[in-house]
Structures are given as C-alpha cells and as structure tokens.
FILUM-102950 format. One record per residue: x, y, z of N, C-alpha, C in turn; residue number from 1; residue in one letter. Coordinates in nm, 3 decimals. Layout:
BEGIN
SITE     n_px     n_py     n_pz    ca_px    ca_py    ca_pz     c_px     c_py     c_pz  resi  resn
SITE        X        Y        Z        X        Y        Z        X        Y        Z   NUM     a
...
This chain:
BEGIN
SITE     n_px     n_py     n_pz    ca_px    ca_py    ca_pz     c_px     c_py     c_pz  resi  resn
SITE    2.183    9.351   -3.620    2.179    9.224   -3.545    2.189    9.111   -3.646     1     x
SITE    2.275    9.017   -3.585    2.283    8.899   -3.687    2.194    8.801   -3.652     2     x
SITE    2.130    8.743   -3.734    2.031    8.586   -3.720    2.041    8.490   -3.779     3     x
SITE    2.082    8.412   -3.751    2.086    8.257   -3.855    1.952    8.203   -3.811     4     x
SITE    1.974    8.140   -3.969    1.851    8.081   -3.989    1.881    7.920   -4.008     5     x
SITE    1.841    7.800   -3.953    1.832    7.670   -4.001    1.686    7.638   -4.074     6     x
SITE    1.744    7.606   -4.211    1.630    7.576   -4.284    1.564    7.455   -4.273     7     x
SITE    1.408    7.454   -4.243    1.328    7.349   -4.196    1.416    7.215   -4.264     8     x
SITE    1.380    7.238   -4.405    1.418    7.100   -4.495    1.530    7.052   -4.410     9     x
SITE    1.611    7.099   -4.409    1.727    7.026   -4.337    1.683    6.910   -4.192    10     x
SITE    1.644    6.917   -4.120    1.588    6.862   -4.047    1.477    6.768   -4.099    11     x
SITE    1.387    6.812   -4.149    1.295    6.726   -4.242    1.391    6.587   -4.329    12     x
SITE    1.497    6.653   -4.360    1.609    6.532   -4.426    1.652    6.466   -4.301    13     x
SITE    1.657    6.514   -4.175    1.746    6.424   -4.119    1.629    6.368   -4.050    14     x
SITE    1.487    6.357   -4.041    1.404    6.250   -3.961    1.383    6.173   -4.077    15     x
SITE    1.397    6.190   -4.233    1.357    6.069   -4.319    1.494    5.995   -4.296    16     x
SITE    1.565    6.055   -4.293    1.746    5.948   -4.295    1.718    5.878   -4.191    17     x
SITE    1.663    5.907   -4.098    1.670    5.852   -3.948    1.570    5.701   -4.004    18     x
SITE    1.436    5.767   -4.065    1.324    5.646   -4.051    1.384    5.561   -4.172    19     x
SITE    1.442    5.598   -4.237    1.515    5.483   -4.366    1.563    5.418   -4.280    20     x
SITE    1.693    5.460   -4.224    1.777    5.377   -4.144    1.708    5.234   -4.092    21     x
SITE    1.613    5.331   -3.956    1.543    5.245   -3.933    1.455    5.112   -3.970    22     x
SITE    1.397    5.148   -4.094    1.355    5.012   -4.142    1.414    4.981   -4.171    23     x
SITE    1.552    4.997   -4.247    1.647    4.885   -4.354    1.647    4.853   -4.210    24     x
SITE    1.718    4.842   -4.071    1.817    4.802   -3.967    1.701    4.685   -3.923    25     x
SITE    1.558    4.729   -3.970    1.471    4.609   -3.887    1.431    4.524   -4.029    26     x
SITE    1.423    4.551   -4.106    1.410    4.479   -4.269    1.482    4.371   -4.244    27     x
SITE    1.647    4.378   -4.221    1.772    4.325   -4.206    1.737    4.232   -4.102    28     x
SITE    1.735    4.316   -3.983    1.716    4.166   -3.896    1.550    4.067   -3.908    29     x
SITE    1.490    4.120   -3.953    1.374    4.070   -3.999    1.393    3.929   -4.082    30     x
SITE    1.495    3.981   -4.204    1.523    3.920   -4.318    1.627    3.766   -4.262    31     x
SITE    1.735    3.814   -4.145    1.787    3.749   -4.058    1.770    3.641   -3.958    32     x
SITE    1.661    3.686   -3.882    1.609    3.615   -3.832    1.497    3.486   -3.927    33     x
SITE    1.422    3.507   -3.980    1.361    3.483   -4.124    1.503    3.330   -4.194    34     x
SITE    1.569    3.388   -4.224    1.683    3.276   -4.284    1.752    3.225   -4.173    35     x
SITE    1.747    3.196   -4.079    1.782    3.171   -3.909    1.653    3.033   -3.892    36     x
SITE    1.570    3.082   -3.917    1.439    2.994   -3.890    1.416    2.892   -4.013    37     x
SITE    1.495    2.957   -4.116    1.414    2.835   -4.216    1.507    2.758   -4.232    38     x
SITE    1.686    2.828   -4.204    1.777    2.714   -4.208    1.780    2.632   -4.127    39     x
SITE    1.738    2.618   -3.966    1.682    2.556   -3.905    1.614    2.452   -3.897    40     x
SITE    1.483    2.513   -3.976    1.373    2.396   -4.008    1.414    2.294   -4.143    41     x
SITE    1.520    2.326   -4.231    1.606    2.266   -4.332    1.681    2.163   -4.252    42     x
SITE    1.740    2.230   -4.152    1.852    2.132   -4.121    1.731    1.984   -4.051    43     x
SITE    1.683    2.055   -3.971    1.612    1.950   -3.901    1.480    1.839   -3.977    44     x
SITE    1.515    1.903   -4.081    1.395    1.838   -4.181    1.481    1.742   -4.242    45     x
SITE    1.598    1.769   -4.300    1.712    1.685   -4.335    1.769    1.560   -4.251    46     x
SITE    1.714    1.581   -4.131    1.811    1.559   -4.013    1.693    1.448   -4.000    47     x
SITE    1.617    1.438   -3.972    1.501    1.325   -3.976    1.481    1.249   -4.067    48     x
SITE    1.518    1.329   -4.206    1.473    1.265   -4.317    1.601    1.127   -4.382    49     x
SITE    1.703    1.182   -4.288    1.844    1.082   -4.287    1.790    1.009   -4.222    50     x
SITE    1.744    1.028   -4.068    1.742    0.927   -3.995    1.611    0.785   -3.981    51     x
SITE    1.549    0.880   -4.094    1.451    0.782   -4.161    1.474    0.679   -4.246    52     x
SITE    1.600    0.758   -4.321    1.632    0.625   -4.410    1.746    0.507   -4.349    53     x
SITE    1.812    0.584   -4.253    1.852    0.478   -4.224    1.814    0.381   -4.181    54     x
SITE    1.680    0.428   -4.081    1.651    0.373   -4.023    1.576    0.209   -4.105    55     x
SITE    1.542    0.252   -4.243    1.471    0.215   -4.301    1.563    0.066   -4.343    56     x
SITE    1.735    0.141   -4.429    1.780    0.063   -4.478    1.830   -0.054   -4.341    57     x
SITE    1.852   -0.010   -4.239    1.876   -0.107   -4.097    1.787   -0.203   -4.072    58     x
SITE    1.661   -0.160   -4.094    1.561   -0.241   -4.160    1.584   -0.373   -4.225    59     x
SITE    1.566   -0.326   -4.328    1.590   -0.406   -4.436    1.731   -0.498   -4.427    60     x
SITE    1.806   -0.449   -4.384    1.968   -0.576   -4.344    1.936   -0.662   -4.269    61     x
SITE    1.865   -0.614   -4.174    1.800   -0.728   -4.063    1.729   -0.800   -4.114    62     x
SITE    1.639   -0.785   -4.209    1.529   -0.916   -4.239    1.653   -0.971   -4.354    63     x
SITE    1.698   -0.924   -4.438    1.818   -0.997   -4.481    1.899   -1.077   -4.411    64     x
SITE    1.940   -1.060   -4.295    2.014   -1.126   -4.226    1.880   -1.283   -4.187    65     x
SITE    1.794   -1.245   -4.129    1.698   -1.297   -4.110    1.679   -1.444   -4.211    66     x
SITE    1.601   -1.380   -4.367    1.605   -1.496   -4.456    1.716   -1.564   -4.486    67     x
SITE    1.830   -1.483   -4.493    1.937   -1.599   -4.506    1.973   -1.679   -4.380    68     x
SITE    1.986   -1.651   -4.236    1.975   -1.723   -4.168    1.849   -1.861   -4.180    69     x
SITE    1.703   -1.826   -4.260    1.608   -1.877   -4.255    1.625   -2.043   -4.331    70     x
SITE    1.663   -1.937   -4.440    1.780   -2.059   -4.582    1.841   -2.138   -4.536    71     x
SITE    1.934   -2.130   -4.431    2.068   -2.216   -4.408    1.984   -2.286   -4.298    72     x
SITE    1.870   -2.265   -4.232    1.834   -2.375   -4.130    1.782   -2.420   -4.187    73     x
SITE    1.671   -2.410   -4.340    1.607   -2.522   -4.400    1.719   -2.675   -4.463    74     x
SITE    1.787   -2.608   -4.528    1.888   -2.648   -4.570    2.003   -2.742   -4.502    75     x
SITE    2.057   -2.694   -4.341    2.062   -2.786   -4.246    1.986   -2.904   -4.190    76     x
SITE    1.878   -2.895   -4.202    1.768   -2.999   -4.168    1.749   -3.101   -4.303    77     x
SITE    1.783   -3.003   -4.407    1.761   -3.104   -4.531    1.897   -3.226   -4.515    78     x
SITE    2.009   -3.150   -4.493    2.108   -3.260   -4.499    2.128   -3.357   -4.345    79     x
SITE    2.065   -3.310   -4.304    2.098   -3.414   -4.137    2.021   -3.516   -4.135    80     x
SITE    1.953   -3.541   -4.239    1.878   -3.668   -4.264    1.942   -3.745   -4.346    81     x
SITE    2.086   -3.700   -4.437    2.158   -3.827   -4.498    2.300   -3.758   -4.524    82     x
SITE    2.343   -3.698   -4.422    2.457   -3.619   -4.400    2.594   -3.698   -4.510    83     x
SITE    2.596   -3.782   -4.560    2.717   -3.823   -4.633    2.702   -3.866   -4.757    84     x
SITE    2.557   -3.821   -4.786    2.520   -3.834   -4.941    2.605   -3.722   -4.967    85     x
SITE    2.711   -3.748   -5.050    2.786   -3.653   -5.144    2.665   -3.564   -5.242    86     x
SITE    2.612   -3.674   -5.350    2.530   -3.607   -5.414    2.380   -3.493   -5.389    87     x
SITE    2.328   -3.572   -5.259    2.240   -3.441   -5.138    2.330   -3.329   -5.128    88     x
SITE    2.463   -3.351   -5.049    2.528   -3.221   -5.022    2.563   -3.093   -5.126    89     x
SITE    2.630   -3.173   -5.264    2.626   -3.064   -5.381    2.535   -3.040   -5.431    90     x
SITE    2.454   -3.099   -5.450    2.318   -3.044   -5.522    2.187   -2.920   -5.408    91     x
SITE    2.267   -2.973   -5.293    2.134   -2.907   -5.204    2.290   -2.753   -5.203    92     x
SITE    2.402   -2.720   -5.168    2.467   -2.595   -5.190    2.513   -2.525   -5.320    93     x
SITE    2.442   -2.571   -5.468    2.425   -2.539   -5.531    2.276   -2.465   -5.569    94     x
SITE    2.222   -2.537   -5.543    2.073   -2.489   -5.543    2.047   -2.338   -5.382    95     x
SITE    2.134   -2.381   -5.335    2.086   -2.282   -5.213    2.183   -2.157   -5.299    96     x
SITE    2.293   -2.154   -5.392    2.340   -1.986   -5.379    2.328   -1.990   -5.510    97     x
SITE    2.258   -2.031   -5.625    2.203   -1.978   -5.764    2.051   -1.957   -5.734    98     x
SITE    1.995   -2.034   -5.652    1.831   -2.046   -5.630    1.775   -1.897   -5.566    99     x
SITE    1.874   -1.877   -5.468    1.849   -1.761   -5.367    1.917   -1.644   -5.374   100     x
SITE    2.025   -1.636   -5.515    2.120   -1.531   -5.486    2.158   -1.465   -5.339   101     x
SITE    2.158   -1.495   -5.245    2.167   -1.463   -5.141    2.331   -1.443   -5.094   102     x
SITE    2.410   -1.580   -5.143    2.511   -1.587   -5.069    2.635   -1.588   -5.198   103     x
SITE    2.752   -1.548   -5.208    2.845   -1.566   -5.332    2.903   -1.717   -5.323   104     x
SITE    2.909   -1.731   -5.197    2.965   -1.875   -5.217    2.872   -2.017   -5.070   105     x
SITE    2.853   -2.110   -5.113    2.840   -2.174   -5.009    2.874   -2.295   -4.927   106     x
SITE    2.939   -2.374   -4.830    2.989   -2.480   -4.809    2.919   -2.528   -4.702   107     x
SITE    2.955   -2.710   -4.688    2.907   -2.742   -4.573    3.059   -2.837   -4.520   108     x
SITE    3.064   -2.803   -4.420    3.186   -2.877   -4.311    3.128   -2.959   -4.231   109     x
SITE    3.191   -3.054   -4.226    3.187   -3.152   -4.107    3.205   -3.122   -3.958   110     x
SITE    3.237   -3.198   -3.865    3.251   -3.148   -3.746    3.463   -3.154   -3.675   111     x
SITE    3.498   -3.220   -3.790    3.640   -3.163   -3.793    3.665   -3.064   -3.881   112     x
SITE    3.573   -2.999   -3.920    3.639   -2.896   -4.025    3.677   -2.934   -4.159   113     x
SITE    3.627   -3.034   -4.209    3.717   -3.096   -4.341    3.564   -2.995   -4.431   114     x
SITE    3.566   -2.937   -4.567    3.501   -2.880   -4.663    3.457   -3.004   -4.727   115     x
SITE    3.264   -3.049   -4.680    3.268   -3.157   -4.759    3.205   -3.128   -4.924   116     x
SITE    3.148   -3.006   -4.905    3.085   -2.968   -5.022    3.073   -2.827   -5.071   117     x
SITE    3.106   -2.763   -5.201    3.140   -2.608   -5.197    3.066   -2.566   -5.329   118     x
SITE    3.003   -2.442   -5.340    2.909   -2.405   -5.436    2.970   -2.262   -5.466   119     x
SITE    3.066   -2.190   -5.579    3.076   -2.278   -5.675    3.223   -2.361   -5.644   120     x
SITE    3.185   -2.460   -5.776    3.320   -2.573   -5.745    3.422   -2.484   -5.774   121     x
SITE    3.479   -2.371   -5.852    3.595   -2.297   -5.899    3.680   -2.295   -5.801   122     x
SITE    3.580   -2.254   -5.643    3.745   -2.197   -5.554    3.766   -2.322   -5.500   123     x
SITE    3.762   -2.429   -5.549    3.858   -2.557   -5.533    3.932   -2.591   -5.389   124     x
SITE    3.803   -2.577   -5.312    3.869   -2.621   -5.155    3.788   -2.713   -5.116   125     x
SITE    3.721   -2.797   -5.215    3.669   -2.910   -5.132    3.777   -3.037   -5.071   126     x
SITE    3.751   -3.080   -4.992    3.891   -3.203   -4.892    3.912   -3.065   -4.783   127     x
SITE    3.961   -2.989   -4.791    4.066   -2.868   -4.735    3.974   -2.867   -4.596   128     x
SITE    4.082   -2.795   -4.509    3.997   -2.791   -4.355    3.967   -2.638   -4.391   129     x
SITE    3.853   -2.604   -4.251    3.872   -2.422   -4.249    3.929   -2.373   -4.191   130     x
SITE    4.020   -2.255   -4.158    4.105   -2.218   -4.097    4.091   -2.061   -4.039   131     x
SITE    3.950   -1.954   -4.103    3.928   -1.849   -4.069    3.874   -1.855   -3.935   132     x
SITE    3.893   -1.746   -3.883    3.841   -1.730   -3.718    3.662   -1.751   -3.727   133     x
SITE    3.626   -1.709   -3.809    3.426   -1.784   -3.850    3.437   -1.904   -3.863   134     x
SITE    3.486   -1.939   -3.976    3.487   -2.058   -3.966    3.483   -2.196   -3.821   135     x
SITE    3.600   -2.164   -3.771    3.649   -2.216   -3.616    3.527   -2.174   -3.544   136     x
SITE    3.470   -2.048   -3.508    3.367   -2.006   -3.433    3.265   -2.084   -3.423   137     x
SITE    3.216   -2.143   -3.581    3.062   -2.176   -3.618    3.173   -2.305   -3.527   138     x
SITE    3.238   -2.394   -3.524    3.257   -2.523   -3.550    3.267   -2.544   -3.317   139     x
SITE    3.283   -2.461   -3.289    3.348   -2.408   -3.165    3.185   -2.420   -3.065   140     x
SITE    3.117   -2.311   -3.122    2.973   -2.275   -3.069    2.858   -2.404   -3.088   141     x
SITE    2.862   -2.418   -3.244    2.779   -2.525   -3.254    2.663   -2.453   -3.231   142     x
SITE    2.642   -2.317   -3.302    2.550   -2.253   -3.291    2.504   -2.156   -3.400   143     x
SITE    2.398   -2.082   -3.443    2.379   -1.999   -3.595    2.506   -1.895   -3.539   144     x
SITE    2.496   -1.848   -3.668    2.658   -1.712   -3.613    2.627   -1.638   -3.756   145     x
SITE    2.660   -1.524   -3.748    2.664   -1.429   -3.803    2.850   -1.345   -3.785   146     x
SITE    2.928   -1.366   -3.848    3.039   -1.299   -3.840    3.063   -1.159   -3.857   147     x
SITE    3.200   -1.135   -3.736    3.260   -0.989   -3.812    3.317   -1.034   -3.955   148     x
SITE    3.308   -0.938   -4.009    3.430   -0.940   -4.153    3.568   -0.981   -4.149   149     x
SITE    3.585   -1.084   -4.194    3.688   -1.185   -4.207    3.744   -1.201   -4.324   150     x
SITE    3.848   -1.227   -4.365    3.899   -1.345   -4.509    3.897   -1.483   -4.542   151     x
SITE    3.854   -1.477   -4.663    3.817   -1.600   -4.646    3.974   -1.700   -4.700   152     x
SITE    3.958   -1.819   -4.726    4.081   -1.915   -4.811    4.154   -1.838   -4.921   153     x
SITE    4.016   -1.789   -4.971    4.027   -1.738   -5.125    4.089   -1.601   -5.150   154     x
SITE    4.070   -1.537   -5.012    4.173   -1.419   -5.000    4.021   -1.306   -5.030   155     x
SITE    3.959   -1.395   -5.027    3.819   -1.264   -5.041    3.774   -1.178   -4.869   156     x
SITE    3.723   -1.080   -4.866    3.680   -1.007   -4.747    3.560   -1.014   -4.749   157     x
SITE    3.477   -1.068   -4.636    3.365   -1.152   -4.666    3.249   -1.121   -4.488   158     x
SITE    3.133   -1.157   -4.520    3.053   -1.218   -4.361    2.996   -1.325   -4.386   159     x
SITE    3.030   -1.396   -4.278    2.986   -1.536   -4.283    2.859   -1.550   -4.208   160     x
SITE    2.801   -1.653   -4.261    2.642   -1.682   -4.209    2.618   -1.807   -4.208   161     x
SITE    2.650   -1.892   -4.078    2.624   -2.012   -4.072    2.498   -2.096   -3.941   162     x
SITE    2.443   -2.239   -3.997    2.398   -2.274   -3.964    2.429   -2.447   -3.892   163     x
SITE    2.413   -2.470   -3.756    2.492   -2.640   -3.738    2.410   -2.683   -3.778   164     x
SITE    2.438   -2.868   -3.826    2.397   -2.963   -3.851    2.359   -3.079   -3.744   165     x
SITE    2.256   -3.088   -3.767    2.251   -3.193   -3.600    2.147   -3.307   -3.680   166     x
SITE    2.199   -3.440   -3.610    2.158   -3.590   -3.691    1.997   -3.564   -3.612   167     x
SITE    1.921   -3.643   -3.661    1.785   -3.691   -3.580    1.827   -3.745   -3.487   168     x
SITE    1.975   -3.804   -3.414    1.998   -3.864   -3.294    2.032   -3.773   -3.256   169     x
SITE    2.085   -3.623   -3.224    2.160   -3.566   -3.209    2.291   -3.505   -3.191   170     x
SITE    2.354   -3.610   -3.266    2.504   -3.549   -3.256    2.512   -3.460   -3.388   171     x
SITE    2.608   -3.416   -3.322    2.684   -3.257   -3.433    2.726   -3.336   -3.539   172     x
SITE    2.691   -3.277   -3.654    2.759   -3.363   -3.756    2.873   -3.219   -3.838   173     x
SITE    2.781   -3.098   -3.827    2.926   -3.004   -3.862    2.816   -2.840   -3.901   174     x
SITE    2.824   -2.768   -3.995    2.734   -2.731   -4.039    2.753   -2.660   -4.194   175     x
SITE    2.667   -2.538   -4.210    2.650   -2.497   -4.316    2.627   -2.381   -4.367   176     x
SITE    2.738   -2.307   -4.432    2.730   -2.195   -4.435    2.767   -2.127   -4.558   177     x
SITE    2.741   -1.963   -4.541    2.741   -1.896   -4.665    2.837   -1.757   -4.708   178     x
SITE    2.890   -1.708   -4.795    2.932   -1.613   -4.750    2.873   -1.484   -4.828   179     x
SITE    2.892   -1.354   -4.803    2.831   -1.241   -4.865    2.937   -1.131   -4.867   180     x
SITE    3.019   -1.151   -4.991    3.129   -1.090   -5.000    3.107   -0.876   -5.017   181     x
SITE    3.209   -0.883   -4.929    3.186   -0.680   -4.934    3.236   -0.621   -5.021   182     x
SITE    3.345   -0.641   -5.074    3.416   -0.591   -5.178    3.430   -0.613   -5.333   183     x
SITE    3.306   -0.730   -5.348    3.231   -0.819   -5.484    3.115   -0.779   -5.499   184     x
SITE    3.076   -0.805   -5.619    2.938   -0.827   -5.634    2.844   -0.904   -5.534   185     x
SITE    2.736   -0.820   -5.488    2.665   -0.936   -5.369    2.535   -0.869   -5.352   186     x
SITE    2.403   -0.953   -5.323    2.285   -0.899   -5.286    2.261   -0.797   -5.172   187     x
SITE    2.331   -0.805   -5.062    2.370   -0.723   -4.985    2.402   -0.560   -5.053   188     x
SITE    2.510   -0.589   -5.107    2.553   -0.459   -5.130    2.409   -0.353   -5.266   189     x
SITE    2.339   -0.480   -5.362    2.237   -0.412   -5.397    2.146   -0.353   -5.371   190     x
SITE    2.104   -0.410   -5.231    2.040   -0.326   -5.143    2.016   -0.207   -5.084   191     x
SITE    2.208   -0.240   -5.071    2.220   -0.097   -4.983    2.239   -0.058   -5.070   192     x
SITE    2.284   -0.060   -5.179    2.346    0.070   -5.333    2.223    0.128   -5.378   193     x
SITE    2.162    0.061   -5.329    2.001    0.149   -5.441    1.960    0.249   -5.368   194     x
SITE    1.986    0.361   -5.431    2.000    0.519   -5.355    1.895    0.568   -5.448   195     x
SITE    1.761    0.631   -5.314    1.677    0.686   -5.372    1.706    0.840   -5.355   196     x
SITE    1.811    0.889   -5.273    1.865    1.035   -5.297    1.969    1.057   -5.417   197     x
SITE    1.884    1.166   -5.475    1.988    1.198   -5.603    2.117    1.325   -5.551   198     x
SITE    2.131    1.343   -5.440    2.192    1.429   -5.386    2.356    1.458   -5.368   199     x
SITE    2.417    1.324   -5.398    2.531    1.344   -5.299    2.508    1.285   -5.161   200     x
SITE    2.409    1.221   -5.180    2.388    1.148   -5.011    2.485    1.036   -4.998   201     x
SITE    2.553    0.970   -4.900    2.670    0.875   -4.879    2.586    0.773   -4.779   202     x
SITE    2.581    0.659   -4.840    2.532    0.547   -4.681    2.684    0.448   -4.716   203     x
SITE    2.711    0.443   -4.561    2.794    0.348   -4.537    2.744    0.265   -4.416   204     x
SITE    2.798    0.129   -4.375    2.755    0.052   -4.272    2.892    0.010   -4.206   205     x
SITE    2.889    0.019   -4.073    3.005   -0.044   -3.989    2.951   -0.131   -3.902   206     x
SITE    3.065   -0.196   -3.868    3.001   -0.295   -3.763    3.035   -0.241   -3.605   207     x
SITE    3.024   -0.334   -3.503    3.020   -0.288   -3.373    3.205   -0.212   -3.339   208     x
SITE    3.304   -0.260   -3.462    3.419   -0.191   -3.369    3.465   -0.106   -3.505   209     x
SITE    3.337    0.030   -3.555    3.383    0.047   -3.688    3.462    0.023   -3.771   210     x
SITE    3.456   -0.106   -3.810    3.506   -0.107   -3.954    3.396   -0.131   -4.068   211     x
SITE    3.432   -0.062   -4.205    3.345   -0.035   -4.268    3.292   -0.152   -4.343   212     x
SITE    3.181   -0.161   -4.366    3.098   -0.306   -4.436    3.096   -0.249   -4.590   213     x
SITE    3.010   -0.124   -4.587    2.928   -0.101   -4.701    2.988    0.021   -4.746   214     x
SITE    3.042    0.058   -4.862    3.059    0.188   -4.885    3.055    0.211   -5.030   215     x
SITE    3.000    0.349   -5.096    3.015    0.339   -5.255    3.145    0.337   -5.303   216     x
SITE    3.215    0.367   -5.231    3.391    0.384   -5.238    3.431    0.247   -5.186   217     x
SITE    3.440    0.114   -5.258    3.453    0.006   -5.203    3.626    0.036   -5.127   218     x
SITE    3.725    0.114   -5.231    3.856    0.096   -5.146    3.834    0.135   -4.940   219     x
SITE    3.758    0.175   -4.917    3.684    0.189   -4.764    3.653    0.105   -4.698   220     x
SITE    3.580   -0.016   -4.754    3.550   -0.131   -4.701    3.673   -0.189   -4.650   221     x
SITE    3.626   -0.211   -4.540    3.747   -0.312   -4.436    3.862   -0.187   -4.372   222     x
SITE    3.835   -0.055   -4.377    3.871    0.043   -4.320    3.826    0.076   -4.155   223     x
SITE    3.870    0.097   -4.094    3.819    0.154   -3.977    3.855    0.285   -3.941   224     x
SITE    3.718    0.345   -3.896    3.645    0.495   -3.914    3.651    0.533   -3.800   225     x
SITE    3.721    0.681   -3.713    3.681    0.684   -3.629    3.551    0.709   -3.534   226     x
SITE    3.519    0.681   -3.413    3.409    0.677   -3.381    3.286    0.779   -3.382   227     x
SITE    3.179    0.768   -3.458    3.134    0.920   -3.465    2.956    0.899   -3.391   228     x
SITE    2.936    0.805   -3.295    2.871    0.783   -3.222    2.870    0.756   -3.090   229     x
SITE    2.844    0.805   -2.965    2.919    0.823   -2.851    2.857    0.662   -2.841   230     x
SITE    2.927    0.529   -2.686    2.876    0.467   -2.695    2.715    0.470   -2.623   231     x
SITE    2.744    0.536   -2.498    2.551    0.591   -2.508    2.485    0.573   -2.618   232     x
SITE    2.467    0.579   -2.708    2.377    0.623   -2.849    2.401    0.501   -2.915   233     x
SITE    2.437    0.393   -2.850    2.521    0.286   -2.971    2.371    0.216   -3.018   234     x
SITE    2.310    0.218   -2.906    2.204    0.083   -2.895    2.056    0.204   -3.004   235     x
SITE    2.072    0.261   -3.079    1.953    0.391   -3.062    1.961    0.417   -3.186   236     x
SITE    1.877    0.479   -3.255    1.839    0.518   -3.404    1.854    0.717   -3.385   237     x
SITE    1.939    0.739   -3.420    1.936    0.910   -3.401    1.984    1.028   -3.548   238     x
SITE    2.049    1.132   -3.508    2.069    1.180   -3.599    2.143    1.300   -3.563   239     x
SITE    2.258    1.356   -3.649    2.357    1.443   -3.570    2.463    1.505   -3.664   240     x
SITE    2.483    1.637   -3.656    2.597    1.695   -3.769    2.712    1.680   -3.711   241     x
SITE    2.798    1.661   -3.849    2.948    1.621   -3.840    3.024    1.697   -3.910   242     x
SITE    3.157    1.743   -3.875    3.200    1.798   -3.945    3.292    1.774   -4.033   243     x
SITE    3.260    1.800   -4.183    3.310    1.723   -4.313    3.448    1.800   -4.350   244     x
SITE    3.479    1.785   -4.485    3.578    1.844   -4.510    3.616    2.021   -4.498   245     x
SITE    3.705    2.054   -4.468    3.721    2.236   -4.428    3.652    2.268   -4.315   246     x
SITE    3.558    2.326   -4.402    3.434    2.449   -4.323    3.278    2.381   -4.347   247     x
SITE    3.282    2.257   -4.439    3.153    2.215   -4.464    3.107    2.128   -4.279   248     x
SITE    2.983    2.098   -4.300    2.902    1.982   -4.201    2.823    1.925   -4.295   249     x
SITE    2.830    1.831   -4.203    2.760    1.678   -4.267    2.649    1.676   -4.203   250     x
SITE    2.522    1.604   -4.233    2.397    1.605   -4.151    2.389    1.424   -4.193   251     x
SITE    2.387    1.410   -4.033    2.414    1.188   -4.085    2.310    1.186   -4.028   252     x
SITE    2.204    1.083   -4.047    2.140    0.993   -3.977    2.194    0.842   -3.962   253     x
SITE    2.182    0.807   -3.837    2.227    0.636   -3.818    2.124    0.564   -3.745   254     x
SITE    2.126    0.462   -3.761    2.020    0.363   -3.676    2.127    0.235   -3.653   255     x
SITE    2.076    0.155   -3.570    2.133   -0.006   -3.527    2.061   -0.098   -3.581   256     x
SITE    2.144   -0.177   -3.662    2.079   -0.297   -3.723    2.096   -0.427   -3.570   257     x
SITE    1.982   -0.494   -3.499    1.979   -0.536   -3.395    2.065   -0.696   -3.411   258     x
C-alpha cells in the first residue's frame, strides 16, 4: 500500500507566510493611513498659517492707507488757510514726502488742474495741468480717493492718494496729493517685502480687477492675473490650494484689504 505523507513543517511555513503577510499588509496601511493624517494636518496647518499672514499683511496696508490718508488731510487744512502762499505750498509738500517717507512724490493742484506745487522739484511739472484719470477723479469728486494704478506724467506706474482743499468759506480751492510708486522704491512695497518666511513663500497684492500691485518679481506689477478667487469669497479672508506649475499645488492664503 502506498501512503504519502505531508510533512507538518510545510504547513507550519505556510501559516507563518500567511501571518507575515498579514502584518506587513496592515503595517502598510497603518503606515498609510498615518502619512494620510499628518499630510493633512500639514496642509491645513500651512493653510491657516498663510491665511494668517495675510491676513496680517492686509492689515497693515490698511492702516497705511489710513495714515497717509491722515497726512494729506492735516496738510490740506494747513494750506486752506493761505492757499496761494507759494512759499506755504512748497515748503508744506516738501516736508510732507521727506518728513513722512510715505509718498515718492507729492503735489498740490488747484481747482482747474494747474500743478501749483511739486515735491521733488526734478519731475519739473510745476505750471502743467493733470491729465491722469486720478488725477481728473480727485478734481471731479472733490472728495479723499484712493486710486486704481495709473501712470503718472512722468511715465511712472503709481497709486494715488489724495486729499480736497476747501477755504474756511468753503469753496474748493483744488487739492492734495501723493503718489506711492509700484515699480520704485516705496514704503509700501517695504512693508510688504519684509518676509518673515524663509521658505519660498510668494506675497503678491491685486486690486479689485486683478491687476498686480505688489510682487517680488516687479516685471508682474501692472500684470493682470487670472481670477483665483470666486467672486463669493471676494469680500472674506480665506485660504485654498492652487495649482502651480506641472504636478506641484500651491497652498495661498488671501484676505481683503477693506
């Protein structure tokens, strides 16, 4: 009679193969799930931590916007008490953009537009009317204004920040304003340049119909970006991945400067 025999070991090998298997297969998803959760809590830790700063630097543009608006109404009130002192007018828009670094250049216009006084004297348009769409605006409204990005005479790309002039009787006498060039040297842009991420982090600023204000890549400035905020979300401080060059994502935070 014939008998085969299966030798125990053999079987004994195939329930350890089995229980190896088994843990590597739950090790694995263990290990999986595990890097699932922490890339997660990375992204979203990132993802706040953008939208913190923006929120922060949005901040900070606004009270900028703020004091220099603050400047140009002291400064308006200073001259509407002897509006055709030549020597009041240059000495008070000289002192307002070396005193305050605030603005690169500053002028005050009349209420036809004629440039009665300009700080510094170099870009040589005092007599000259204004002719930029800010310019016309401030003279139009007769009201503070804050501009989109415009050009200026000088061929510079600029935001304007002006304030009217009104007599103690009240008529318009013209007003007074400043500019804060994007593509120059400017307090503005030190602000935003001072990057406390050593990362590769990018802040740029657009205005309401993206075009770009602020960028470390100045050739960008005065570019328009397409829209990467639905308008729902326009009015709102949030935070949201984008997708960058290839196969990479971007993790942006944005906020609204009000």
């Amino acid at each position: 009679m014939l008998k085969l025999f299966r030798p125990k070991a053999d079987l004994r090998n195939l329930i350890a193969l089995l229980v190896i298997v088994s843990i590597v297969i739950t090790l694995a998803n263990t290990l999986y799930a595990t890097w699932r959760v922490q890339r997660q809590v990375l992204i979203d830790t990132t993802l706040e931590a953008n939208r913190a700063y923006a929120a922060k630097l949005a901040s900070t543009s606004e009270i900028f916007f703020q004091l220099a608006q603050s400047q140009l109404h002291y400064s308006a009130n200073q001259l509407s008490r002897d509006f055709n002192n030549e020597g009041l007018l240059n000495s008070e828009v000289n002192r307002l953009r070396e005193q305050t670094t605030s603005f690169n250049s500053v002028a005050v216009v009349d209420e036809q537009g004629a440039i009665k006084a300009i700080s510094p004297e170099s870009l040589t348009l005092k007599g000259m009317r204004v002719t930029s769409d800010a310019s016309r605006e401030a003279l139009t409204l007769r009201q503070p204004i804050i501009s989109k990005p415009t050009l200026s005479a000088a061929n510079n790309l600029l935001v304007f920040v002006s304030w009217p002039i009104w007599s103690p009787d009240g008529d318009y006498l013209g007003y007074i304003g400043g500019t804060i060039y994007l593509k120059k040297k400017s307090i503005l842009n030190a602000l935003l340049g001072e990057q406390f991420y050593r990362d590769g982090t990018t802040v740029y600023v657009l205005d309401s119909n993206n075009e770009v204000l602020y960028h470390q890549n100045r050739q960008l400035i005065g570019k328009v970006l397409p829209a990467i905020v639905s308008p729902r979300d326009e009015q709102t401080n949030g935070s949201l991945m984008l997708a960058g060059a290839g196969e990479s994502t971007q993790l942006a935070g944005y906020a609204v400067v009000p």
